[in-house]
C-alpha positions as CSV (number, residue, x, y, z in Angstrom):
1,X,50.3,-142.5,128.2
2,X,48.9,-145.9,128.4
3,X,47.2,-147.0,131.2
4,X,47.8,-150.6,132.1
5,X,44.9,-153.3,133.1
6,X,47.2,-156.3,134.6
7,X,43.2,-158.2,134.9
8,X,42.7,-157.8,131.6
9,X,46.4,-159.1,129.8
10,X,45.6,-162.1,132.4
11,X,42.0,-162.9,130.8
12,X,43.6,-161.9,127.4
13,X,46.1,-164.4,128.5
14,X,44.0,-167.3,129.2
15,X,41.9,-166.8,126.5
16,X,44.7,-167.2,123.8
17,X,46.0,-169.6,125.5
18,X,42.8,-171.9,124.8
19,X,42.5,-171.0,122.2
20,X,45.6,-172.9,120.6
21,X,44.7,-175.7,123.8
22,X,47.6,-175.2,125.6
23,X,47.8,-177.5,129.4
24,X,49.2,-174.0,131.2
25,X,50.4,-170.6,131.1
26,X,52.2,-168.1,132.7
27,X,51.2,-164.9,134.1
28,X,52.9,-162.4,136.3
29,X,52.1,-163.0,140.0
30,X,49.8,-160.1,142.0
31,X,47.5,-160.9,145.4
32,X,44.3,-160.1,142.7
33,X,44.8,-162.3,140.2
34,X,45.8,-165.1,142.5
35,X,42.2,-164.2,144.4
36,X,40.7,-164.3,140.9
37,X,41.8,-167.3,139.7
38,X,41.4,-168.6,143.3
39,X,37.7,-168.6,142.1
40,X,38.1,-169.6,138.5
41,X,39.6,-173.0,140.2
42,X,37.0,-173.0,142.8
43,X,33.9,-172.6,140.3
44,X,35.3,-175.4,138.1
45,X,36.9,-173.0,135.7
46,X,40.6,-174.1,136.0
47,X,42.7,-177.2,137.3
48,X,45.0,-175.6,139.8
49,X,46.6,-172.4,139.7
50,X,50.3,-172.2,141.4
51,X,52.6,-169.6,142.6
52,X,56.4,-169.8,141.0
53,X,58.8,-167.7,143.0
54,X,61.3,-165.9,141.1
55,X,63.4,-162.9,141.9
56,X,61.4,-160.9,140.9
57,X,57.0,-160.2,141.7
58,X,56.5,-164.1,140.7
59,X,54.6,-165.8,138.1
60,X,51.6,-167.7,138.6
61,X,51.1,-170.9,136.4
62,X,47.5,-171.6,135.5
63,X,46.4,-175.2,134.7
64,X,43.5,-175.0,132.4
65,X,40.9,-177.4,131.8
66,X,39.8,-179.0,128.9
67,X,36.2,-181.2,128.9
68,X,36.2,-184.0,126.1
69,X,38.7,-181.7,124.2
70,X,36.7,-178.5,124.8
71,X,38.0,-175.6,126.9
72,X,36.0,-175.7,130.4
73,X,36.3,-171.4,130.0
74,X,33.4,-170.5,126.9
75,X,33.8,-166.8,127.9
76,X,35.9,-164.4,130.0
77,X,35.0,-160.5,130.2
78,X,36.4,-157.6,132.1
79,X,33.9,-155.7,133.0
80,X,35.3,-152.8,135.4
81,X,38.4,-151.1,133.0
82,X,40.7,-148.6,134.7
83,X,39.0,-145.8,132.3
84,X,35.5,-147.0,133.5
85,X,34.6,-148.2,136.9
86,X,31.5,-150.5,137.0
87,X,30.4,-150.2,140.7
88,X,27.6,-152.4,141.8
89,X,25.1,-152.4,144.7
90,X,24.0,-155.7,146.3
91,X,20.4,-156.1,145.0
92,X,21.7,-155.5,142.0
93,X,24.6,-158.0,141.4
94,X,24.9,-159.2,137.9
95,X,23.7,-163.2,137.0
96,X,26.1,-164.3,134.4
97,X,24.3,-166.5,131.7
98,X,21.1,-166.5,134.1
99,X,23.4,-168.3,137.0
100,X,25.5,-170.5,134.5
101,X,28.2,-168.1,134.7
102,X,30.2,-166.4,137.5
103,X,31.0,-162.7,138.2
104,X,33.9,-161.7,140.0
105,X,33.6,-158.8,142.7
106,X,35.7,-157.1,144.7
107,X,34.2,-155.5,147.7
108,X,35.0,-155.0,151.0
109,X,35.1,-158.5,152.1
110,X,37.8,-158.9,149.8
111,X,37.6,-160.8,146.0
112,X,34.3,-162.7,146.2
113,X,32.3,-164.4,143.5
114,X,28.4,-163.1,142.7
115,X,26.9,-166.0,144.9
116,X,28.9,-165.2,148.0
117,X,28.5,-161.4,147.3
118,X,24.5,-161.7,147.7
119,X,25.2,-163.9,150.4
120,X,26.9,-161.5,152.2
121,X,24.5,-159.0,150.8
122,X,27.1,-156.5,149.5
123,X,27.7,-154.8,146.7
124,X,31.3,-153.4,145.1
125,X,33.2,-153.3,141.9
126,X,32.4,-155.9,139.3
127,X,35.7,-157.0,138.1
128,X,35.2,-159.6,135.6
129,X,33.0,-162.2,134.2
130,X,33.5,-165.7,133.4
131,X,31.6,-168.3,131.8
């Protein structure tokens, strides 16, 4: 039985879609990735992310951004898989490319990034990271 990552097909996603430079693309809706790319957009990493009702769960449409013809997203990694948990206290939250980057958490002040996380001074399940 295969067990299904719905974070990682969304990074895997986005990262073949910039690959071939497309403007959007399409994922299927969920409250976690909209939080995740929530801070993708608010870091700098994406245009605009919208939610597309259907009939169904939804899809959200992800505009990615390009910088003199180069992808603004050099990196994306899941770091926490369903088969391995990657739990993190607070004085010890990862710094993605010495700050450059931007890890995702989830913790119990909901999806944060790592600045607000050691703001808040709380650890919790490191989720992704991009850069």
């Amino acid at each position: 039985m295969a067990v299904s990552d719905p974070i990682s097909n969304m990074l895997t996603t986005i990262k073949n879609a910039l690959k071939v430079r497309k403007e959007t693309v399409d994922v299927p809706a969920s409250v976690l990735k909209e939080k995740i790319l929530g801070i993708f957009k608010k870091d700098g990493y994406i245009e605009d992310v919208r939610l597309l009702k259907d009939n169904k769960q939804g899809v959200l449409k992800v505009y990615l951004k390009y910088e003199n013809k180069k992808p603004a997203i050099t990196g994306l990694k899941r770091v926490s898989k369903p088969g391995l948990r990657t739990y993190v206290p607070n004085d010890a939250i990862p710094k993605v490319l010495n700050g450059l980057g931007t890890a995702v958490l989830s913790t119990s002040k909901g999806i944060v990034d790592d600045k607000e996380a050691r703001q808040l001074k709380i650890g919790g399940e490191v989720l992704c990271y991009i850069w």
